[in-house]
N, C-alpha and C positions, 0 to 999 in steps of 0.2 A: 428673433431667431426662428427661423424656417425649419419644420420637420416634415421627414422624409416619409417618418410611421413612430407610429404611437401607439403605448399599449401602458399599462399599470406595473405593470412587472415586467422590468428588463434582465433576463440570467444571462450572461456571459460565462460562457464554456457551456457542455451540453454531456456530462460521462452523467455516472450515478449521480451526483452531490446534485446539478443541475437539472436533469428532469425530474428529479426529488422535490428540490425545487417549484418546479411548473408544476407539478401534480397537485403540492401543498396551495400553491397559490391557485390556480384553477379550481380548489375544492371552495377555497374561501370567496368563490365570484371575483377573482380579477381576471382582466383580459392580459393573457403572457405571451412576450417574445421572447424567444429562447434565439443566440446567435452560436456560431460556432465558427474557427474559423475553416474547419474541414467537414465532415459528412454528421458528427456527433458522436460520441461514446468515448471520447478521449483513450487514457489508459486504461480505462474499467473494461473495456472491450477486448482488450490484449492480456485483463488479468484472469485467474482462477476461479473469479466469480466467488469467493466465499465472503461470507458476512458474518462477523464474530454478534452471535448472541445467543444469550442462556437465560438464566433464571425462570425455566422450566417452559421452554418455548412446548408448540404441541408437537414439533418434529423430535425433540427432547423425550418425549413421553412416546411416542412411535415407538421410539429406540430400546424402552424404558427403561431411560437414564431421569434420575432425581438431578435437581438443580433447583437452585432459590436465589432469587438477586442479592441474600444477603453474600452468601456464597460468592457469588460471580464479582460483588463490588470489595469481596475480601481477596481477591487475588488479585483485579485489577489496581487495587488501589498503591498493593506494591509495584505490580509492572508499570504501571504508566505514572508513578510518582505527581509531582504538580505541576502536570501538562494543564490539566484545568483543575478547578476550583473541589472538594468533595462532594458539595449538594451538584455541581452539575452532571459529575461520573456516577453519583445515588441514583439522580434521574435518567441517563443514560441507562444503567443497568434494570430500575424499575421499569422503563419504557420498550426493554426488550422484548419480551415475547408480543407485545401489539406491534411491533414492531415488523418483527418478521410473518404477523396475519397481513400488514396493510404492504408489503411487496406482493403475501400472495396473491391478497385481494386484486391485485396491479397485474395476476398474471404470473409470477416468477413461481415456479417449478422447485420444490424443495422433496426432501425425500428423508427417513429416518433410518438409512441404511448404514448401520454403523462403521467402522475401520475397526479390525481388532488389535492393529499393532501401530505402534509409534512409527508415523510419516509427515513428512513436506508438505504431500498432496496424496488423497488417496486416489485408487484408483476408478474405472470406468462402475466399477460390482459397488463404491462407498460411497454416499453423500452426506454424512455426519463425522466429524473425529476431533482429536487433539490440536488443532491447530497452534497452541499455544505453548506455552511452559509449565502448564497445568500441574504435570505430573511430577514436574522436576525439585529437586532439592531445594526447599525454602519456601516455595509454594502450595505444593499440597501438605504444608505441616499449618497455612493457616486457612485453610480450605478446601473439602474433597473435592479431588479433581475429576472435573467434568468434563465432556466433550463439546465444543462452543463452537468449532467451526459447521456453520451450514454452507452448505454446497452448490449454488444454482445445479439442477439437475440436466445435464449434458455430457454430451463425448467431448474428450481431450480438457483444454482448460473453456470453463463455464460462462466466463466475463460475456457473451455475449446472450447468455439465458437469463443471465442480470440486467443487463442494459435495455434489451431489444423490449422486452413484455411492457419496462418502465416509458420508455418513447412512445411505444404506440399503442400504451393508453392514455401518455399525453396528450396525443394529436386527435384521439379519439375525441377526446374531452375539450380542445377549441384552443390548443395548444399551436401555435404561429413560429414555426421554426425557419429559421433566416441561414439556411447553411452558406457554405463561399465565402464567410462573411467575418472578416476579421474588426475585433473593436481596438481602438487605438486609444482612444483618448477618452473619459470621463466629463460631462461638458455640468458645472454648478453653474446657480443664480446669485446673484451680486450677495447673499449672505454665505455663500460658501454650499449649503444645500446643495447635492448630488441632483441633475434633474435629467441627465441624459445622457448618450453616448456617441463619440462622434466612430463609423466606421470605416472600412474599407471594400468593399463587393464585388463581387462576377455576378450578382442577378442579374445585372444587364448585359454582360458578357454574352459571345454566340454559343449557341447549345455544344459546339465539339469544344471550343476551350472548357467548358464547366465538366466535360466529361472526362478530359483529358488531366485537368485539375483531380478531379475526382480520384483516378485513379492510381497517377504519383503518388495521392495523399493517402491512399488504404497500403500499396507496397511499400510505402516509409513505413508506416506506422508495426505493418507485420506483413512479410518478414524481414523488414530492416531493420528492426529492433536487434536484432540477432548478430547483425552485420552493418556495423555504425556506418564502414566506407561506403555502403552502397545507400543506406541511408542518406549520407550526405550529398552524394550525387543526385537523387531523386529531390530533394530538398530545394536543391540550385535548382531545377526546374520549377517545382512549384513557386518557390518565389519571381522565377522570371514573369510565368505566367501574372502574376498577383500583379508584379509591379508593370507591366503592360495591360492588363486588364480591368484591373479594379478600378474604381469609382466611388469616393466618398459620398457616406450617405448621415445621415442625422438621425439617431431614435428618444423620439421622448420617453419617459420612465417618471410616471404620474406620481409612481408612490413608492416606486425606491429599484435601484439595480443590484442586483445579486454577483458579485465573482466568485462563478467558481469553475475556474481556469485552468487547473491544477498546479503541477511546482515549480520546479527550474531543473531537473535533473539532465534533461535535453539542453541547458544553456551552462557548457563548460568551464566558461570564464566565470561565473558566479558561483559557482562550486568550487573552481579554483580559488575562489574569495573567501569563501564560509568553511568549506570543508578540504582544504589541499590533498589531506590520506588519502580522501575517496574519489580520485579522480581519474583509476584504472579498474573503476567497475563497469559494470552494463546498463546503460541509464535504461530503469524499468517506466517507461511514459511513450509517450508519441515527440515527436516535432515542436507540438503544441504544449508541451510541459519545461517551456521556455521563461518563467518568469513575468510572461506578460500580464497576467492578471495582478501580481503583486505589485510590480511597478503602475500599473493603474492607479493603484489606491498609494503610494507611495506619493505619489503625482499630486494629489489632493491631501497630502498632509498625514496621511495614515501610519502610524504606527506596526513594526513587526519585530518576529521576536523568533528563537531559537532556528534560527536560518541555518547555522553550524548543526543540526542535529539529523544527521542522515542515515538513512538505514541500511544495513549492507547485510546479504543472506550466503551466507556457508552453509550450506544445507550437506550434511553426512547421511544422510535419511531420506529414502529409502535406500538400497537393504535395510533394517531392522538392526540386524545385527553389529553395525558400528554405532551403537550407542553402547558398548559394551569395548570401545577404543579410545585410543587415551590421546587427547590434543596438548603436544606439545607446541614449545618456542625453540628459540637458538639454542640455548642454554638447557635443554632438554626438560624444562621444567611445564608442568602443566597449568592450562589457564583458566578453564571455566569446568562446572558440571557437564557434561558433552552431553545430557539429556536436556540441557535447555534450548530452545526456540533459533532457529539458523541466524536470527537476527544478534541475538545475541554473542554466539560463536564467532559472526563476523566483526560486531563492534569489541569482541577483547581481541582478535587478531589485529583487529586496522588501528584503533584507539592506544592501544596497549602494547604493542608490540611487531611495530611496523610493520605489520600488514602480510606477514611469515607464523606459516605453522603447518604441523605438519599430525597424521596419524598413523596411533604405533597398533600396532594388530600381530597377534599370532596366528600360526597357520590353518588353527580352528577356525578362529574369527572370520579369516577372509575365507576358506572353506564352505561356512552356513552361509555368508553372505551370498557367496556364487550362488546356493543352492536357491535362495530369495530372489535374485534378481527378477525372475518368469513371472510369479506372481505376484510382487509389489511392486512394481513398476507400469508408468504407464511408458509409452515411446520415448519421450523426452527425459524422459529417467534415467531408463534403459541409457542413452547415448551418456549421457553427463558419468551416469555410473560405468560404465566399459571405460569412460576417459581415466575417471580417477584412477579405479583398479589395475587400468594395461598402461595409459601413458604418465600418469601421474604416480606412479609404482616403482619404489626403489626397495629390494631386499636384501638381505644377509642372514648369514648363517648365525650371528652373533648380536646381541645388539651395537656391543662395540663398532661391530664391523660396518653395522647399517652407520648409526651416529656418523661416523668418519666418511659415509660416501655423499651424506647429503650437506655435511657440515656442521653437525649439531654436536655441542659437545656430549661425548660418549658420557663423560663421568657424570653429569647431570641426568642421562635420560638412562645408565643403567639405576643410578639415587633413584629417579621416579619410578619408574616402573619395580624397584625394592617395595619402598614404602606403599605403594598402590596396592601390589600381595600383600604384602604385613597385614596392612590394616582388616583385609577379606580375612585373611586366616584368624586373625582376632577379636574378629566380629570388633571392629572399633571403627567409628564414622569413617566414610570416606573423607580425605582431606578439601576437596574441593565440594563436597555437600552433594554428591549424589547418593539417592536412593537406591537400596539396597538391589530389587530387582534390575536392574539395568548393571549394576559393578560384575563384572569378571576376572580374575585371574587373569593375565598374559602369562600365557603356557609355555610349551616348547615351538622352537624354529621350526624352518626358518621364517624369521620374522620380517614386515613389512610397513616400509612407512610411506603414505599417502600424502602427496605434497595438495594442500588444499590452501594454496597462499593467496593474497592476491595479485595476481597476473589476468591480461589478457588472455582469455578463449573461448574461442567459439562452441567448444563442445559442451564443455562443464562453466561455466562464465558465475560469476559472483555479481548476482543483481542490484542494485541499487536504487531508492528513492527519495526525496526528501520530504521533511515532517514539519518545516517551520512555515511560517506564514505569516499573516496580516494581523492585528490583535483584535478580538471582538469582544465585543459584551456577550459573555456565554448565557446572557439572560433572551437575550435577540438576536444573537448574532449581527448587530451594529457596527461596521469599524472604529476603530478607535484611535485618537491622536496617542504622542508620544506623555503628553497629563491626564490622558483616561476621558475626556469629550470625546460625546459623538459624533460622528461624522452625519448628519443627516442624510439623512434617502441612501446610504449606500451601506451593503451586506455582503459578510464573505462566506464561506462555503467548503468542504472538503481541503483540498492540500494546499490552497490557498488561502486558507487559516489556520489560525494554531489551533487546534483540537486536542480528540481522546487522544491519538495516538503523537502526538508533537514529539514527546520522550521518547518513548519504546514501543515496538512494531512490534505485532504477533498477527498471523493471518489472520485475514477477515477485519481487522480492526479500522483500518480506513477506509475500505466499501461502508461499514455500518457508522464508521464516523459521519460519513457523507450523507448516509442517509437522514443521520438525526439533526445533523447541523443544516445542511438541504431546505429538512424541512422549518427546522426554527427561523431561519431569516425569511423563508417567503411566507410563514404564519404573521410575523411580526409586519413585513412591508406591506400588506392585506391590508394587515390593519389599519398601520398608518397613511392608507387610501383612502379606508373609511372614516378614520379621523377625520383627515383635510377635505373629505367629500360635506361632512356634516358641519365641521369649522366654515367652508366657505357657504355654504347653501344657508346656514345660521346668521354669518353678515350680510 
């Protein structure tokens, strides 16, 4: 078998998980090619750049906010239930604050500027806050809640003060990235062993198609994210290019390849497979968050697992002040704490109750909130919030009146919002587990209810990603067959394994999944270079 280029560490895909990756393995002396099949940074580049970690990071102490990993793996252990094993989320969370020295050591810009009030995303003035559910009922009763989301520090969203410092101290360090460069196929030796990758390329492409590729493929990615139609147009062009220019090329992978690809949210017939509810969200990924890396390892016998587990964000917040509004259904009954995590608010809307609901607000509530919108918001807030409040706005003088104009039964949502005062006047739990600072009376009219269902829109849009993946050994990150063998020589990575966040999403959770899993498969395929370098030189 003829190669093209050879290096020790092959990573497919190039976002965080991926040059986490090449960093780890270029510390450990192997020679890394990194391929991608567009310019590098996948979704990590289009996201908010936060990386969930605590247990007294030193950006923690900037703030000074207390945090301890016992703390931090006692909240997560209920949010992300048995996505992975306990000793591997212990070590997740003890490995936190090195965690976020060795990004900065890499370069990434952090800052201990806190958020004082519950949001989504803070703004340009915050680069520490809640990103989580921290605060919400059930969680801070078995851990003081702390602030975990870090912030790469930048204007608008940060993904690329994450990604960019990570790359180019890859390349700095002798890092071999192969953009253009799509991998197809996983190529093993007569025992099955992973030992290469067959692709597809424009390196030998003329210099205007590579640029012309180039360029389709950053206006997909953003801002066609935003605008799937025009995404898909741009799309059919880069693929024309691909399939009239590329050229199959060979890479050997001496001591093991890496996918980390990302998910399928971008491939809608496979979601229409795994998750049908969630198939009128906003796929939060690029192009390249197609599935391809999963079916790779698929291809060679791999094992995968919580595929159905997709995350969808209803975000109420910012303004502030609707976490103090009450999320109904049809039936005018209430579904969740409204101070827990938008992921969460999405998964009882879509999972639970067909993917409808609505918020009920007096004319206080919406009042302060108008007066928040200037200051908690950044631009894209600002727009999603004007939508909710002016187009997504239905009011009445009554509630009855409201219930009957959007369809919701009156006698349900006047029962709810009864029992929601009761309880406030009686100082007796909320029914659904909110914490007391966050509960409000709904006052006097006229009142107003917030359609935050899921539909298609461009303004205010409900994001989506998925969290399932490939199975590994969370000791190495190893693929794994459907009976638990390894797959030799090959490793997965970020959203193309099953990870921290597999079950349940809270910001920052799969940047900093990516990073710890990142680095575990190219620590272990290092090694197992050096193994087989000392096995053979021994015979």
């Amino acid at each position: 078998m003829g190669w093209d280029l050879s290096a020790d560490v092959v990573v497919v895909g190039v976002g965080v998980a991926g040059a986490s990756a090449a960093l780890e393995a270029l510390a450990a002396g192997a020679d890394v090619i990194a391929l991608d099949r567009f310019a590098g940074g996948g979704a990590s580049t289009i996201s908010g750049g936060i990386v969930y970690a605590g247990g007294g990071t030193r950006i923690q102490r900037d703030a000074g906010i207390e945090d301890t990993p016992d703390a931090m793996y006692a909240y997560l252990s209920r949010e992300v239930g048995d996505a992975v094993r306990p000793a591997t989320l212990r070590r997740f969370c003890d490995e936190s604050p090195a965690m976020i020295e060795w990004l900065a050591g890499h370069g990434v810009p952090f800052e201990g500027s806190l958020c004082p009030y519950k949001t989504s995303y803070p703004t340009d003035r915050h680069y520490l806050y809640f990103s989580g559910s921290e605060a919400a009922g059930g969680f801070r009763d078995v851990a003081a809640p702390a602030p975990r989301g870090h912030r790469a520090k930048g204007k608008g969203t940060s993904g690329k003060k994450l990604y960019r410092p990570l790359i180019d101290s890859a390349l700095a360090n002798g890092l071999r990235l192969e953009q253009q460069t799509r991998a197809v196929r996983l190529l093993t030796d007569d025992d099955g062993a992973v030992i290469g990758v067959e692709c597809m390329s424009l390196r030998a492409a003329p210099k205007r198609v590579r640029a012309r590729h180039a360029r389709l493929s950053a206006l997909s990615a953003k801002p066609g994210i935003y605008y799937p139609p025009m995404r898909k147009v741009l799309q059919k062009q880069v693929e024309r290019l691909e399939a009239t220019y590329a050229r199959p090329i060979r890479i050997q992978a001496r001591s093991g390849v890496i996918l980390s690809a990302g998910g399928f949210i971008a491939n809608r017939d496979m979601v229409a497979q795994h998750g049908p509810r969630y198939r009128g969200g906003l796929a939060l990924g690029t192009a390249g968050d197609d599935g391809s890396g999963i079916f790779m390892g698929t291809d060679v016998g791999a094992a995968t697992d919580k595929l159905s587990n997709i995350s969808a964000w209803r975000f109420i917040v910012p303004p502030s002040a609707f976490l103090g509004s009450l999320l109904v259904n049809r039936k005018g009954d209430r579904m969740v704490d409204e101070s827990r995590y938008g992921a969460a608010l999405g998964h009882a809307m879509i999972a639970e109750h067909e993917g409808k609901g609505w918020l009920v607000a007096d004319a206080d509530l919406v009042a302060q909130a108008r007066a928040q919108l200037g200051s908690q918001t950044n631009w894209f807030q600002r727009i999603q919030s004007e939508t909710m409040m002016r187009i997504d706005r239905t009011t009445g003088a009554t509630l009855e009146e409201l219930a009957d104009k959007v369809g919701i039964d009156p006698v349900g949502l006047v029962a709810t919002v009864a029992a929601h005062n009761e309880a406030i006047a009686a100082g007796t739990p909320d029914p659904m587990g909110k914490p007391d600072d966050f509960r409000r009376t709904v006052g006097a009219g006229p009142y107003s209810l917030f359609d935050v269902s899921l539909k298609k829109s461009l303004t205010n849009p409900l994001p989506m990603l998925t969290l399932g993946g490939l199975v590994v050994d969370e000791e190495s990150g190893v693929v794994q067959t459907a009976d638990g063998a390894a797959i030799d020589g090959l490793y997965a990575a970020g959203r193309t394994a099953v990870g921290i966040c597999s079950n349940s999403y809270v910001s920052g959770l799969s940047l900093a999944d990516c990073v710890f899993s990142g680095r575990r498969a190219a620590a272990h395929a290092a090694r197992r270079g050096v193994a087989r370098s000392e096995s053979a030189s021994t015979a």
